[in-house]
N, C-alpha and C positions, 0 to 999 in steps of 0.2 A: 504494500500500500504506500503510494506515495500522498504526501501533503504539499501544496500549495498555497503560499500565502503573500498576495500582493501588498506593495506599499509605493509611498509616492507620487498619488494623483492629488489631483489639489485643480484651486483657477488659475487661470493664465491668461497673459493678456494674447489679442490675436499678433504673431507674429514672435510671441513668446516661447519657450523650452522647459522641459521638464523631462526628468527622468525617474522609470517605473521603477521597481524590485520585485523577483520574485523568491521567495525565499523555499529549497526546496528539503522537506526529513522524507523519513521512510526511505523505503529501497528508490535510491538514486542513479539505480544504473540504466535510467532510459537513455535510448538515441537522440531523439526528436524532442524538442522544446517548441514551443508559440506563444505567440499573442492575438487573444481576436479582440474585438470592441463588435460591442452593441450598444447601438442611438436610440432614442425613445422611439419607438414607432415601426424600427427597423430589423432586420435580421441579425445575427450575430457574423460577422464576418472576419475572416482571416487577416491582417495584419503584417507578421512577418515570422519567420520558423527558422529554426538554425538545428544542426544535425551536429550532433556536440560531441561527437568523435574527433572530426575533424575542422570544426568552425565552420563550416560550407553556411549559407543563408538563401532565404527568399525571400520577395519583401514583395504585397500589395503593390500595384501600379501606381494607388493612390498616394503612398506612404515612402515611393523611392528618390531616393534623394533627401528625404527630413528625418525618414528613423531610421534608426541604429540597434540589430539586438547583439546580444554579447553575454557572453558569460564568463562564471569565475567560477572554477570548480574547485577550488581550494573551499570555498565558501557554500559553494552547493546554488548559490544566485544566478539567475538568468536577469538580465537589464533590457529594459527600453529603451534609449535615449530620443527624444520625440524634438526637433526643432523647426522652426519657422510655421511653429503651430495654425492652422485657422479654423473659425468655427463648430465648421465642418469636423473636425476631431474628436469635438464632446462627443463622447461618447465612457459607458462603464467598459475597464480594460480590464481583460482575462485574462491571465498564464493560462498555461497548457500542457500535459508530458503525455509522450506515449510509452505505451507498457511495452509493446512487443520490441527487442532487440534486432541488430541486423537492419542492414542498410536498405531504404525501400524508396530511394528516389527523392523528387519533390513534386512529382507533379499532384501529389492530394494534400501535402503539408500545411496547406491554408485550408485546409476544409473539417469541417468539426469532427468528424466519424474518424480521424484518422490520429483523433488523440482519448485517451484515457480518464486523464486527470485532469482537474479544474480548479483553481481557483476560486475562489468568491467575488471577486474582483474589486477596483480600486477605481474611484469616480475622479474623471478630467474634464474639465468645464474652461472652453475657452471664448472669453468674451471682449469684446471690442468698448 
């Protein structure tokens, strides 16, 4: 079982930066880390994934070029770093791990069914 537990989200102004935490116990030998966000109204969608073997990443279309995910494995944390924030951002952010080990690509890693664990997530409100 693994635990998930985000920190880090807060306001921001538009055009602002802020970076998430996820802090990971339990059995920590997943492959696969994420971030999704869900907007009020909206779907939950993928973000950005890093395959924590080797650092490899994938990042939303919307989200490339502003964020950053990254980990510390000494610490067992997966990071956000979210800049040139706009509106459109607010949204509640999720971690993400997957159970099963061994390499499986990226092309589902932004999609929910292809992780395990969850988060509770961490609310990011960016306003002008």
């Amino acid at each position: 079982q693994v635990q998930l537990v985000e920190s880090g989200g807060g306001s921001v102004q538009v055009g602002g930066s802020l970076r998430l935490s996820c802090a990971a116990s339990g059995y920590t030998g997943t492959n696969y880390m994420g971030w999704f966000r869900q907007a009020p109204g909206k779907e939950r969608e993928g973000v950005a994934a890093i395959y924590t073997r080797n650092g490899i990443t994938d990042y939303a279309d919307s989200v490339k070029g502003r964020f950053t995910i990254s980990q510390d494995n000494a610490k067992n944390t997966l990071y956000l770093q979210m800049s040139s924030l706009t509106r459109e951002d607010t949204a509640m952010y999720y971690c993400a791990a997957r159970a099963s080990s061994g390499y499986s690509g990226f092309s589902y890693s932004l999609t929910e069914n292809f992780y395990t664990y969850w988060g509770q997530g961490t609310q990011v409100t960016v306003s002008s």
